[in-house]
C-alpha positions, 0 to 999 in steps of 0.5 A: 370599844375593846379593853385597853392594856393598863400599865401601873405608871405615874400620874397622867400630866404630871407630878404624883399628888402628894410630892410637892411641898406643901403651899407650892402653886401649881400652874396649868396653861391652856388654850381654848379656841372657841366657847365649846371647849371653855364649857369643858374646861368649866365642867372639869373645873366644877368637879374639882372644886369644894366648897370654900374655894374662891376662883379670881377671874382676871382679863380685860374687859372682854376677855370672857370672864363672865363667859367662863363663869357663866359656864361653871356655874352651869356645871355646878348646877348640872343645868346647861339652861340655868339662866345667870345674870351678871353681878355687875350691878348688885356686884353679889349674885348666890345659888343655892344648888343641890350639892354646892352653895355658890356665891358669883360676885363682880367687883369692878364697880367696888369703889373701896374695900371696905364695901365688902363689910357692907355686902357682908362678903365673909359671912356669903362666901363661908362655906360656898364656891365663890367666883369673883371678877376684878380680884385685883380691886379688892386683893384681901379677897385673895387671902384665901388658902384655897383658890385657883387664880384664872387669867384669861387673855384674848390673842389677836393672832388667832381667832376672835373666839381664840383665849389663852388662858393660866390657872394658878392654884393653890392649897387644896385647889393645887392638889384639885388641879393636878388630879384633875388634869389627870382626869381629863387626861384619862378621859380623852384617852379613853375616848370620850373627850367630849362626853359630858361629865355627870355626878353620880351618887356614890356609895358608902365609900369615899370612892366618886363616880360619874357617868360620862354621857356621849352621842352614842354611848357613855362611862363611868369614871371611877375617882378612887385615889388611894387612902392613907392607912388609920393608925395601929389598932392590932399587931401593928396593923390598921383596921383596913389592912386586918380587914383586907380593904382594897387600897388602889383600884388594882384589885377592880381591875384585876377582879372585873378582867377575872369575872369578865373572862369566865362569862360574868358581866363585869364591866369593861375597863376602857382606859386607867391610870392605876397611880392616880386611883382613876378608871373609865369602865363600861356603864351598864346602865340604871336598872337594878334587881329591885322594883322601885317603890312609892310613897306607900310601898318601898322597894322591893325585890325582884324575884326572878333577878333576885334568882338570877342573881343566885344562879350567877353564884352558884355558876361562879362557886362551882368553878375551879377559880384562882387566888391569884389574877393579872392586873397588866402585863408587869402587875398581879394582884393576890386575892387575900383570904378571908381569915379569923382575924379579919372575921374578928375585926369585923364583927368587933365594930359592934363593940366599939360603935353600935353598943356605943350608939345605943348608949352602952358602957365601953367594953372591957377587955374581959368581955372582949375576949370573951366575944372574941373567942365565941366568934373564934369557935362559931367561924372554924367550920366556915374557915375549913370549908374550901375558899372561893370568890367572896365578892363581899359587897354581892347585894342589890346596889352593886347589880345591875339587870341586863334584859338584852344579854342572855343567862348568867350575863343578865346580872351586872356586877360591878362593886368587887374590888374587896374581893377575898378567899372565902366561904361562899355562903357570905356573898348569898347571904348578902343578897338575900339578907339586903342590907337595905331591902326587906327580903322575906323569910319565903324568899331567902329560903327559895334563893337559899334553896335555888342555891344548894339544888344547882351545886348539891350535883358536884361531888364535894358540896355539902349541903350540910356544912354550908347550911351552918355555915351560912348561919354563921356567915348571916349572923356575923355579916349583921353583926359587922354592918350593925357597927358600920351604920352606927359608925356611918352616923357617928363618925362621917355625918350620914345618919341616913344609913341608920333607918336600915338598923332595924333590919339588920337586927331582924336578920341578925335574929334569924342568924342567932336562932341557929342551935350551934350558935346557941353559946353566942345567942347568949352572950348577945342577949346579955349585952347588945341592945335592940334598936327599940328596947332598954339599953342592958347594964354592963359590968361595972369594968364598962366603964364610958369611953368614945369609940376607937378611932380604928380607921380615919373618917373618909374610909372605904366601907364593905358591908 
């Protein structure tokens, strides 16, 4: 499918989230002809919901209630076999599944409401997606905020199989609904309508994604809504505006039209909805650069795409590329420039979350400053250096190994929508310092080296320069993502990123050893502690504090 043009227009199938008042219902009706398309409708309803929503089901008796929630239940599960017997005689049926608790109930057979304290119905729906038959039994069941209510009907003049059906939402489902009438809008649009939707892990980010699997071919939907900004945490500004976080999906579309037009396998944009944050792109499949590992060897690089990857690098650095970039006919996007205060930013989330999860005492601002100005006098070298491309996320879970594509295309890439003006030695110490891999110090120095032979041929390279600067840019990436983990676990609950702080320290040792960093090396052997050793004492201006709520939970991470 070629690309399609994108216009920035408002939301697909109606009102833009966020504008109607708060507590107003929102409705939908539609029409489904036959259990196909109620099994789609069941899908799209699976991924708008959350734990502690409850779904009414109301219709006559036979209508297709069960039928529906059968379907969603399936959907939820992502298991098109999952057998699901009917509540009707144990009126409670629950399913542990892996990313949802669901709890299936039929209450035509409840004789009083007060039946609903002998199954324990509060303590069974807290916390899970409860489908419940017959509501109008028991109407205390509908006291809940967040609930989309389903009227199912059967309609006579049409086929046997024919049912009309309302959704009422309210609460967070009202929101749900909207967005994900704009999905399926999208969807269609792109030409994959009947394709079926399948969770994919996400990353660090709030951003969602699904792989939309057809009879010949499949997407990915990319679900990034915009976020709002933190609260002021420098001149006004919030961390992610200092940081130049992307804020919409613009920038995605802008920099994979970019990458894509000078031979780089980005991938393909087939449909968006720029308002609503939402992207049908082209899936470039599973295989990574890494070798999966085993119970006794953890994964791996690989070599040979480990260079390839190095090759598209030093192809994309030695290119005359500009700083501006079209998103649609009526739309540009401005890479920002990768400048000292958002260097600064950065490498402060250690201050403020990693010495804190060590243990440590708040920093005082004498301290601060003091940090700061080291950084200041560290980065001046890279800042004068000529900017390029700094894609910021280059590392292995963002690319993609294409064996079938030749050269430079081999290597998919598909996470840049942070993308700044920058030094190019940030992006090659990405990759080879993987925050989540072990690179030997033998391959770094063969990637770094594959790097300065295939650029040392222009003029104006200096290996010298860029040498220092990919210490500095090596050094203040560690020191950033030492802050970011320790941020991960202690404001969003994922603890799991804390296993990789061990390596990031080792590559921060290996930035530190630089001679010209030498006034820095000092200051963090006086005041960061290693992952494994004695948290050091701090001046007694140190005093305990929480860390700074510099953005809110739920915030794009660019590590």
């Amino acid at each position: 499918m070629k690309e399609v043009q994108i216009g920035v227009g408002q939301m697909s199938g109606g009102q833009a989230m966020g504008t109607q008042a708060a507590g107003t219902p929102v409705h939908w009706s539609v029409v489904l002809p036959d259990e196909h398309a109620t099994a789609r409708l069941a899908m799209d309803l699976a991924f708008a919901l959350a734990p502690g929503d409850l779904v009414a089901l109301d219709g006559d008796l036979g209508a297709g209630k069960s039928t529906l929630a059968r379907a969603l239940i399936r959907a939820l599960a992502d298991d098109l076999a999952l057998e699901v017997p009917s509540p009707t005689f144990n009126l409670v049926q629950t399913y542990d599944l892996p990313r949802h608790r669901v709890v299936h109930a039929d209450f035509y057979r409840l004789g009083d409401p007060s039946e609903l304290e002998e199954i324990g119905w509060d303590e069974l729906a807290d916390g899970a997606i409860a489908l419940v038959e017959w509501p109008e039994r028991v109407p205390a069941v509908l006291a809940v905020p967040n609930r989309l209510e389903v009227h199912i009907a059967m309609t006579p003049e049409a086929s046997d199989t024919t049912r009309r059906v309302r959704l009422m939402a309210y609460g967070r489902v009202a929101d749900a609904l909207r967005r994900m009438k704009a999905i399926r809008s999208l969807i269609d649009l792109a030409g994959f309508g009947p394709a079926r939707r399948r969770h994919l892990q996400g990353d660090a980010s709030t951003r969602a994604y699904e792989r939309l699997v057809g009879k010949t071919r499949n997407a990915i939907l990319m679900n990034a809504p915009r976020r709002p900004d933190g609260p002021p945490v420098q001149d006004g500004k919030p961390y992610s505006a200092i940081a130049h976080l992307a804020e919409d999906v613009k920038p995605f579309v802008a920099m994979a039209r970019g990458l894509a037009a000078r031979g780089f396998s980005a991938p393909t944009i087939y449909a968006a909805d720029l308002a609503s944050g939402l992207l049908v792109i082209e899936d470039l499949g599973d295989e990574g650069v890494v070798a999966s590992g085993s119970p006794d060897t953890p994964p791996a690089p690989v070599p040979e795409r480990y260079e390839a990857a190095i090759d598209v690098l030093a192809a994309l650095h030695g290119m005359e590329l500009p700083s501006t970039l079209t998103v649609s006919p009526d739309h540009d996007h401005v890479l920002p420039a990768y400048d000292l205060p958002a260097l600064l930013i950065e490498v402060e989330l250690l201050l403020d979350w990693y010495i804190p999860h060590r243990g440590g005492a708040k920093v005082s601002d004498a301290l601060r400053a003091e940090f700061r100005g080291l950084w200041t006098a560290a980065l001046a070298g890279s800042l004068a250096q000529k900017p390029t491309w700094v894609l910021r996320d280059y590392h292995s879970p963002n690319l993609i190994w294409l064996p079938e594509r030749q050269g430079l295309a081999r290597v998919g890439i598909i996470d840049f929508q942070d993308a700044v003006m920058g030094p190019p030695a940030y992006d090659l110490v990405s990759l080879a310092q993987d925050a989540r891999i072990d690179v030997s110090e033998e391959l770094e120095l063969r990637l770094l080296g594959r790097y300065i032979r295939d650029r040392r041929v222009e003029d104006d390279f200096d290996v010298r320069g860029f040498a220092a600067s990919y210490a500095v840019m090596g050094t203040q990436r560690a020191t950033k993502i030492l802050g970011i983990f320790a941020r991960l676990d202690k404001r969003d609950g994922k603890p799991q990123y804390l296993r990789h702080i061990p390596r990031i320290w080792n590559y921060l040792q290996r930035g530190l050893a630089f001679t010209d960093l030498a006034p820095l090396k000092a200051w963090f052997d006086r005041h960061v502690p290693a992952p494994d050793l004695p948290v050091p004492t701090l001046p007694a201006s140190g005093l305990p504090s929480d860390p700074p709520a510099d953005q809110p939970p739920e915030q794009p991470q660019t590590i």
